[in-house]
C-alpha positions as CSV (number, residue, x, y, z in Angstrom):
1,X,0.0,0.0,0.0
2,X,1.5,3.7,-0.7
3,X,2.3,5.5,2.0
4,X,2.0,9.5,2.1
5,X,3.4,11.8,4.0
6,X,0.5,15.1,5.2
7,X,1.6,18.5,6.4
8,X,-1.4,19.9,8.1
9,X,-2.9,23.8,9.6
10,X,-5.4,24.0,12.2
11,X,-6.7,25.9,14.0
12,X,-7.5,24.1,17.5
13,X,-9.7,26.3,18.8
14,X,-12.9,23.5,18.0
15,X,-11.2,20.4,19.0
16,X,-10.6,18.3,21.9
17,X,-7.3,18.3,20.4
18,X,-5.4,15.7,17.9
19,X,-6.3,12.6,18.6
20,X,-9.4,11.0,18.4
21,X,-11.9,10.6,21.5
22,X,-15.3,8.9,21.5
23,X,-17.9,11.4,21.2
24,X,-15.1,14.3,21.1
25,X,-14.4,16.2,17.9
26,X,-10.8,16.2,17.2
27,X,-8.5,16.7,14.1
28,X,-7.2,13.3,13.7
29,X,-11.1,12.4,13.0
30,X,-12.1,15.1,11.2
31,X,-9.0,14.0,8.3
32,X,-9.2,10.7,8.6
33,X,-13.2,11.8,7.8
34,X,-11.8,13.0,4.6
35,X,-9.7,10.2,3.8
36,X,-12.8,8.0,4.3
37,X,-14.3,9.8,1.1
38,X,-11.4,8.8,-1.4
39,X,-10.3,5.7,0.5
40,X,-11.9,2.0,1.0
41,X,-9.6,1.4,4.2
42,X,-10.4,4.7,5.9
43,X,-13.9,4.1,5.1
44,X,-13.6,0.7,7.3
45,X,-11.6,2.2,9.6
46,X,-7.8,3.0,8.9
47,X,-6.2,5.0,11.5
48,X,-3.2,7.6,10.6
49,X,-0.2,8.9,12.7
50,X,1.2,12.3,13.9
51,X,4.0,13.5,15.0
52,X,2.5,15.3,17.7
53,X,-0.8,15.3,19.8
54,X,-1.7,18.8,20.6
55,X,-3.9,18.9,23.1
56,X,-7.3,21.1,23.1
57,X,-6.7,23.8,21.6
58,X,-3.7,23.7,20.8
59,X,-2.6,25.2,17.2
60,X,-0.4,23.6,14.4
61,X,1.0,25.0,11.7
62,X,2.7,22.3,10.4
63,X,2.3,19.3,11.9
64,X,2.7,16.0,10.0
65,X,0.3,12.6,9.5
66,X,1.3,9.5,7.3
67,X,-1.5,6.9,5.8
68,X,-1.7,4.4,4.0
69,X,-4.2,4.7,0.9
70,X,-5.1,1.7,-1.2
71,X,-5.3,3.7,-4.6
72,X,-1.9,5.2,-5.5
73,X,-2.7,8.8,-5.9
74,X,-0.8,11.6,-7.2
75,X,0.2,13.7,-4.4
76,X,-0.7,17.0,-5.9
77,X,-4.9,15.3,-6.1
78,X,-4.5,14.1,-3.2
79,X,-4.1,17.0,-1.6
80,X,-6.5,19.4,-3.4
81,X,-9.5,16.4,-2.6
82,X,-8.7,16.1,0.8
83,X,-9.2,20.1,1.2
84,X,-12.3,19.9,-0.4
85,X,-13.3,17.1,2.0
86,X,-11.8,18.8,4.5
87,X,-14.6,22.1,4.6
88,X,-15.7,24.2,6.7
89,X,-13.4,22.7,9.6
90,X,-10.3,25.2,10.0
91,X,-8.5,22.5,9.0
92,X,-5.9,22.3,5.6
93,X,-3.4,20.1,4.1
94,X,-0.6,22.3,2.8
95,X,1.3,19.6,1.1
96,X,1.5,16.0,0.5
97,X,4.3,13.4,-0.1
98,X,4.8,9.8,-1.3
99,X,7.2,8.3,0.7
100,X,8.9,4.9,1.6
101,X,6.8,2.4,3.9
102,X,9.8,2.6,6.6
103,X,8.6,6.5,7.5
104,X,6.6,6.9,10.2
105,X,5.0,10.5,11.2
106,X,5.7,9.7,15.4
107,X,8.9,7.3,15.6
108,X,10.5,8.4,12.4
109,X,11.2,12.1,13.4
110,X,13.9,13.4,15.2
111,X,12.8,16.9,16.6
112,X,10.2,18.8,16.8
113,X,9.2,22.9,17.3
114,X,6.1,24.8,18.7
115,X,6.2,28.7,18.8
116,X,4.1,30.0,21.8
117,X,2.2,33.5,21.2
118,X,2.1,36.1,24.2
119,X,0.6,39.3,23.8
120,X,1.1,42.6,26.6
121,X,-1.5,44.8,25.8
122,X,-4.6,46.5,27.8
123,X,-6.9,46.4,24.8
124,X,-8.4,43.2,23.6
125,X,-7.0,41.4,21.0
126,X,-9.0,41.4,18.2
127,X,-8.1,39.9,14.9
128,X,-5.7,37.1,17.0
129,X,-8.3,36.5,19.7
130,X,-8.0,32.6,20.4
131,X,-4.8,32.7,18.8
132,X,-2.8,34.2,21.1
133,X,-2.7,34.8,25.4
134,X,-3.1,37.8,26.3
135,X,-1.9,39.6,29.7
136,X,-2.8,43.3,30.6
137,X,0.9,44.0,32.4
138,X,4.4,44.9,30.6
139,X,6.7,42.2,30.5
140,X,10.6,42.1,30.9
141,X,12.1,40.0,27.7
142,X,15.4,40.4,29.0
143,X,14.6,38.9,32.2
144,X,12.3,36.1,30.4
145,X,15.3,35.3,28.5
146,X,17.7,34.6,31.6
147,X,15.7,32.8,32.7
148,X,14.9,30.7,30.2
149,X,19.0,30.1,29.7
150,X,18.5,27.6,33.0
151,X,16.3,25.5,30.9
152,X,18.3,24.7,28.0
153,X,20.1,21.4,27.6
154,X,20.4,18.4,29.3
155,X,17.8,18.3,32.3
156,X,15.2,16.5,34.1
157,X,12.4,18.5,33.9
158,X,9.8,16.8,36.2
159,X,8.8,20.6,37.5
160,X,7.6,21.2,34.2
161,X,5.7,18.6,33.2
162,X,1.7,17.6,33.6
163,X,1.4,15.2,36.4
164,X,-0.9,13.2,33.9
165,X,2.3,12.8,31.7
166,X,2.7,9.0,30.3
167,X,6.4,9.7,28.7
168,X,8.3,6.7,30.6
169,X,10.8,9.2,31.8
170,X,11.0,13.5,32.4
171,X,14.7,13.5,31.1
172,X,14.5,15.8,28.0
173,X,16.6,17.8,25.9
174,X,15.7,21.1,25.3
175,X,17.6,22.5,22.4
176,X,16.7,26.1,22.2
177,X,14.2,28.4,23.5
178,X,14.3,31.9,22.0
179,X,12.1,35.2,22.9
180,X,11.5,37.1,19.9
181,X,9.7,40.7,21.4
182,X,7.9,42.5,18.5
183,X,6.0,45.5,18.8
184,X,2.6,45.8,18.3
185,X,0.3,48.9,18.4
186,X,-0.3,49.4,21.7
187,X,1.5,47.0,23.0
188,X,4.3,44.1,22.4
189,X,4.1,40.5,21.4
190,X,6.6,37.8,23.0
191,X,7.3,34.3,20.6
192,X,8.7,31.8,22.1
193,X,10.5,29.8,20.1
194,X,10.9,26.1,21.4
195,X,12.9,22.8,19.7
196,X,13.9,19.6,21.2
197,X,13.5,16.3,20.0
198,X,10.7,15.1,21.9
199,X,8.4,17.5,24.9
200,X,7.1,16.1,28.0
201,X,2.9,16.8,28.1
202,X,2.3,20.5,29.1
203,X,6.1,21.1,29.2
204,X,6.2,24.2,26.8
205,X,3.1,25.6,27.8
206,X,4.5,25.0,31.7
207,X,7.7,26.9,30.5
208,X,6.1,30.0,28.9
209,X,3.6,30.3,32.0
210,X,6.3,30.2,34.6
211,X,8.6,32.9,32.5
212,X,5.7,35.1,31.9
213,X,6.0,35.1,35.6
214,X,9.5,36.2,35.4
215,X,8.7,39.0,32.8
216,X,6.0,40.7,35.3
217,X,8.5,40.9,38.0
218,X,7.1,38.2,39.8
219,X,9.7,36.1,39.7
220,X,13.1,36.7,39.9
221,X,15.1,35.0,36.5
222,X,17.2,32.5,38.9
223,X,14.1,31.1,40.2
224,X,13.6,29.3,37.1
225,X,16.8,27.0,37.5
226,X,15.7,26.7,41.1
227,X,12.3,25.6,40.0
228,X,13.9,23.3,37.8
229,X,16.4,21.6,40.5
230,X,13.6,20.8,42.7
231,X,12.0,18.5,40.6
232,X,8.6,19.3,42.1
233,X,5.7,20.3,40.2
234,X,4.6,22.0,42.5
235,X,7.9,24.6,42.1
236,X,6.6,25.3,38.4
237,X,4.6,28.7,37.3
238,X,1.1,28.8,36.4
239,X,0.6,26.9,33.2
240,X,-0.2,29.1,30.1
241,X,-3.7,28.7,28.3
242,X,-3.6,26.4,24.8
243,X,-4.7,28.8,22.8
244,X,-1.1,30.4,22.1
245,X,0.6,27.4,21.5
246,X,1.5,25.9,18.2
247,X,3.3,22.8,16.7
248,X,5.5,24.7,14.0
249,X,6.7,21.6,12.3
250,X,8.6,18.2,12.8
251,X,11.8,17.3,11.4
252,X,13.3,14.1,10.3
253,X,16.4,12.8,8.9
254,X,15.5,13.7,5.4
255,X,12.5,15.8,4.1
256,X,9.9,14.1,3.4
257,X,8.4,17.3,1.4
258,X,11.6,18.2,0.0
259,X,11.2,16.4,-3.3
260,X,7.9,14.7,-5.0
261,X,6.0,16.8,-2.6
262,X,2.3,19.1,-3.7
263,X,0.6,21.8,-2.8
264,X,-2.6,22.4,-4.0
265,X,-2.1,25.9,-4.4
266,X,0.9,26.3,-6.4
């Protein structure tokens, strides 16, 4: 059976997140709702993979699925069907790929890179409402950014994960985290820019929340590391709301989009 490779959008805000839950909406059913339109397995049930599960939500602007169709489509069709099956949900394939049987969407990739939106303003956002937090009080980047330094490499990072977590352990590598301050009438927006190979549940939004801590003065910068040492949840910040989170993309030892890949638009 061929094997293809998705890059999809969403936007979270009307699911119960990725994966699919019994009497839930979520935006691994709503595709594989789709697929089941062009494709006799996923009409009796085929499943397909990610290589993330956002939670509720949570955003993605590149996140990537692999399934396995009977009928050997070319990618560029694929794609541009699965968009039309794909309306009205705020969902949208921005590319598809053939690629080998060996690739797999989870196991296959080797990092992967979310972008967290925080905006310091008193006025409401309007045009980014659900797409980004928002906080009332000016924030310190400087001070966010030493103390996100204590996070980087190497650590275990039980503080900032959900107690709910089922990764077998809380040792993680986090490769960089970057805050990118823009301004914004009225106000400023903060990106936080996050990659690692793998994340721990809740760990990035348990990140931005305790720094956005740190930015209002709350918290001094070296209580991050502190927070971190202790390996107590209870040490970490408040945890940031979903809604400014995304999963930017997932990277693997070669790009599967890189060659033989189609996007309906072009």
């Amino acid at each position: 059976m061929p094997r293809f490779a998705l890059k999809i959008e969403y936007d979270g805000g009307p699911f119960a997140g990725w994966q699919a839950q019994a009497g839930q909406p979520s935006v691994q059913a709503t595709v594989e709702a789709a697929l089941a339109r062009l494709d006799p397995g996923f009409a009796a049930g085929a499943r397909i993979a990610a290589a993330g599960r956002t939670d509720a939500g949570v955003h993605a602007l590149g996140q990537v699925a692999h399934a396995d169709l009977e009928r050997d489509w070319e990618p560029f069709r694929l794609a541009g069907a699965l968009n039309w099956h794909l309306k009205p949900s705020p969902v949208a394939v921005l590319a598809v790929a053939r690629v080998e049987g060996d690739f797999h969407a989870r196991f296959s990739a080797i990092g992967r890179r979310y972008l967290f939106r925080l905006l310091s303003r008193r006025a409401p956002a309007t045009h980014d409402r659900g797409r980004v937090w928002q906080v009332v009080h000016p924030l310190d980047a400087q001070a966010m950014r030493r103390g996100a330094a204590a996070l980087v490499g190497l650590h275990d990072f039980t503080t900032f994960r959900s107690t709910m977590c089922q990764s077998a352990s809380p040792v993680k590598t986090l490769d960089r985290i970057e805050i990118e301050e823009i301004v914004v009438p009225h106000g400023a927006e903060y990106r936080f820019h996050l990659a690692a190979r793998s994340f721990l549940h809740n760990q990035v939004r348990s990140i931005v929340g305790t720094l956005e801590r740190v930015g209002a003065g709350a918290w001094p910068p070296e209580r991050v590391g502190q927070a971190l040492a202790t390996r107590d949840r209870a040490a970490c910040g408040p945890v940031s709301p979903p809604h400014g989170l995304y999963l930017l993309g997932a990277d693997y030892p070669a790009d599967p989009f890189a060659a033989h890949t189609a996007t309906p638009n072009r």
